[in-house]
Residue frames relative to the residue before (quaternion, step in Angstrom):
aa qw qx qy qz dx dy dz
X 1.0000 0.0000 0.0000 0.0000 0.00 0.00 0.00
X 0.1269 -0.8607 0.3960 0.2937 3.33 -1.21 0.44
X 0.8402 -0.3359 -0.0091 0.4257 3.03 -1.62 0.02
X 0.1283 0.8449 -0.5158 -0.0594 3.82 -0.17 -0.24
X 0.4914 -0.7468 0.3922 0.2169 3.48 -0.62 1.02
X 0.3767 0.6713 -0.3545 0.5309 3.59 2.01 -0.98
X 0.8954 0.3577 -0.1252 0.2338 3.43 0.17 -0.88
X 0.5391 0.3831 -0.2584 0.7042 2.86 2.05 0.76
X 0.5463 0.5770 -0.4299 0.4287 3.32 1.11 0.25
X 0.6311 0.5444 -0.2255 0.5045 3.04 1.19 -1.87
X 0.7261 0.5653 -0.2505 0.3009 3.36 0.43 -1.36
X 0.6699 0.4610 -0.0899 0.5750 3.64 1.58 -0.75
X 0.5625 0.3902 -0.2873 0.6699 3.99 1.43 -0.29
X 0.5988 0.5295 -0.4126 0.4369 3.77 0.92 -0.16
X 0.6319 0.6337 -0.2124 0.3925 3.35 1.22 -1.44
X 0.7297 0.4607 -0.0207 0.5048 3.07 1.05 -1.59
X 0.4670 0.4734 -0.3798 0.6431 3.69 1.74 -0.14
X 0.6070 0.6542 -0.2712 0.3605 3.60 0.06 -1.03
X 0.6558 0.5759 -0.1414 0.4672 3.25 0.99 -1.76
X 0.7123 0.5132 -0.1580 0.4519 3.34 0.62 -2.24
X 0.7319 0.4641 -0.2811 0.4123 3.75 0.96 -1.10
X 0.5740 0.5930 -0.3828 0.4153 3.42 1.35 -0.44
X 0.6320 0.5849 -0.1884 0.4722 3.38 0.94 -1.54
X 0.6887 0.3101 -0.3788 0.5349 3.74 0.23 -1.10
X 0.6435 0.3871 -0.4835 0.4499 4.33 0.12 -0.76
X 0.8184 0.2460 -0.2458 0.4575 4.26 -0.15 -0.93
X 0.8292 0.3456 -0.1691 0.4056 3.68 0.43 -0.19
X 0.3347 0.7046 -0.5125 0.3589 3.41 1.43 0.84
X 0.0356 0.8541 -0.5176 -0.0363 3.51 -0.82 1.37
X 0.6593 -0.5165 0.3126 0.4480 3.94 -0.44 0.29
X 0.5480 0.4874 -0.2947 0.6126 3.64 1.56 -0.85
X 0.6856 0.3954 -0.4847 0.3724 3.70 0.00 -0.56
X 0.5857 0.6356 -0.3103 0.3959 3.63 1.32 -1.63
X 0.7440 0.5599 -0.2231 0.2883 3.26 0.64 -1.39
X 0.7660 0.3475 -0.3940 0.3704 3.25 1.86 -0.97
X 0.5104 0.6071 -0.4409 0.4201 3.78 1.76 -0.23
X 0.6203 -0.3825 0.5375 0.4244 3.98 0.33 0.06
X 0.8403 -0.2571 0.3608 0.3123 3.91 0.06 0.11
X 0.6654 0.4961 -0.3004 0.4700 3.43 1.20 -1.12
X 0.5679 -0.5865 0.5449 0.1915 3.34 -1.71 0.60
X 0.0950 0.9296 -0.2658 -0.2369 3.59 1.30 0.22
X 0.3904 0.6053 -0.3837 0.5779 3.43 2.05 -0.78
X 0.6960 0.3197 -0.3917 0.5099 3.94 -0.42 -0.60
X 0.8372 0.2434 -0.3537 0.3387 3.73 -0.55 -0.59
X 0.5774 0.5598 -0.3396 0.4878 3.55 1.00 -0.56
X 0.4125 0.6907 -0.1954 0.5609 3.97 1.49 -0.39
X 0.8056 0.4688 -0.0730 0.3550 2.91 0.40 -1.92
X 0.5799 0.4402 -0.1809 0.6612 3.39 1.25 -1.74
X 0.5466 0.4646 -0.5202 0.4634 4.48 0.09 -0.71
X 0.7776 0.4655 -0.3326 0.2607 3.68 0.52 -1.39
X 0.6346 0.6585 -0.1189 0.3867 3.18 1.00 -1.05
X 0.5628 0.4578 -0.2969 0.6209 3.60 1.68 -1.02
X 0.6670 0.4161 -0.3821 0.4857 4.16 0.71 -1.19
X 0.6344 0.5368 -0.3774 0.4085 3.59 0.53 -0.44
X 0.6603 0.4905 -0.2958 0.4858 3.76 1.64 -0.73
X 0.6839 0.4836 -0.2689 0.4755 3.36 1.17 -0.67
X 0.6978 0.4334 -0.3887 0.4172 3.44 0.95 -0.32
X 0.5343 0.5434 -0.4699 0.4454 3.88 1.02 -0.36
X 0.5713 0.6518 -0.3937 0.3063 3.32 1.31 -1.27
X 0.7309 0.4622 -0.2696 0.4236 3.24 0.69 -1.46
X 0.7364 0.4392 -0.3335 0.3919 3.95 0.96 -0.85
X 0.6766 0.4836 -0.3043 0.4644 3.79 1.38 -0.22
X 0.6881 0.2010 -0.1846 0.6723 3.75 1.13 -0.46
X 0.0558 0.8331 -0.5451 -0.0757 4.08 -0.25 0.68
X 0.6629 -0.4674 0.2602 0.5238 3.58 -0.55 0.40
X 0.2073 -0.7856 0.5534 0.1833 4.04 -1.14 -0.03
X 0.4323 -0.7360 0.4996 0.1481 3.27 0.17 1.12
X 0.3693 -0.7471 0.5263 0.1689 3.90 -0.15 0.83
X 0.3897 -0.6524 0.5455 0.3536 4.02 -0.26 0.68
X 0.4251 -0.5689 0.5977 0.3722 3.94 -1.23 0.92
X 0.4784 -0.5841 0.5513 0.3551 3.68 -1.28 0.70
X 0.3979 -0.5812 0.6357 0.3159 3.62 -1.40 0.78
X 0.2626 -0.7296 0.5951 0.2114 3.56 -1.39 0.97
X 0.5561 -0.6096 0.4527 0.3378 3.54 -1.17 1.26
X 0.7674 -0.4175 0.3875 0.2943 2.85 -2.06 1.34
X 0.1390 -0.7143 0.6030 0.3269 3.37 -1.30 -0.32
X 0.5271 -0.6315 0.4895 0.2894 3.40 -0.79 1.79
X 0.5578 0.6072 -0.4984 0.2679 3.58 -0.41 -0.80
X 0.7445 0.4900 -0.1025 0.4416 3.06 0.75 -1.85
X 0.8071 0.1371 0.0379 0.5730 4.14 0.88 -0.74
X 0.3873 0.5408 -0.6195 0.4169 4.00 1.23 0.63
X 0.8822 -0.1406 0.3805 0.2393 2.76 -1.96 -0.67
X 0.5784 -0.4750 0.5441 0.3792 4.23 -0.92 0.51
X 0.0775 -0.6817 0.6881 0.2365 3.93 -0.50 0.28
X 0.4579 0.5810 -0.4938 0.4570 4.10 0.79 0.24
């Protein structure tokens, strides 16, 4: 496979989703709630990380790089033209 940057993005916003989803479920405290307004921000912010690595990776499996064909280099005439006699 080649290199593709999609696939270190995704692969590294997963990690970092993963992380965010772990933290907001075991480490949700009333002080943290209290300063986001109520919101769970480690879980949704997680959530939305997971969802973007999940967009880049289909990306990369539905549209994959194309490898440009190497150009064929022209015959050399000398060798296969015409008698010059």
């Amino acid at each position: 496979m080649l290199f593709d940057i999609r696939t270190i993005v995704g692969a590294l916003l997963g990690c970092y989703a993963v992380i965010l989803v772990i933290t907001g479920l075991l480490h949700d405290t009333a002080a943290d709630e209290a300063k986001t307004g109520g919101i769970n921000v480690n879980l949704w912010s997680g959530a939305g990380m997971g969802v973007v690595a999940l967009a880049f990776l289909a990306w990369v499996l539905l549209r994959p790089v194309q490898v440009p064909p190497e150009p064929q280099a022209p015959a050399d005439e000398t060798a296969e033209g015409p008698d010059p006699a």
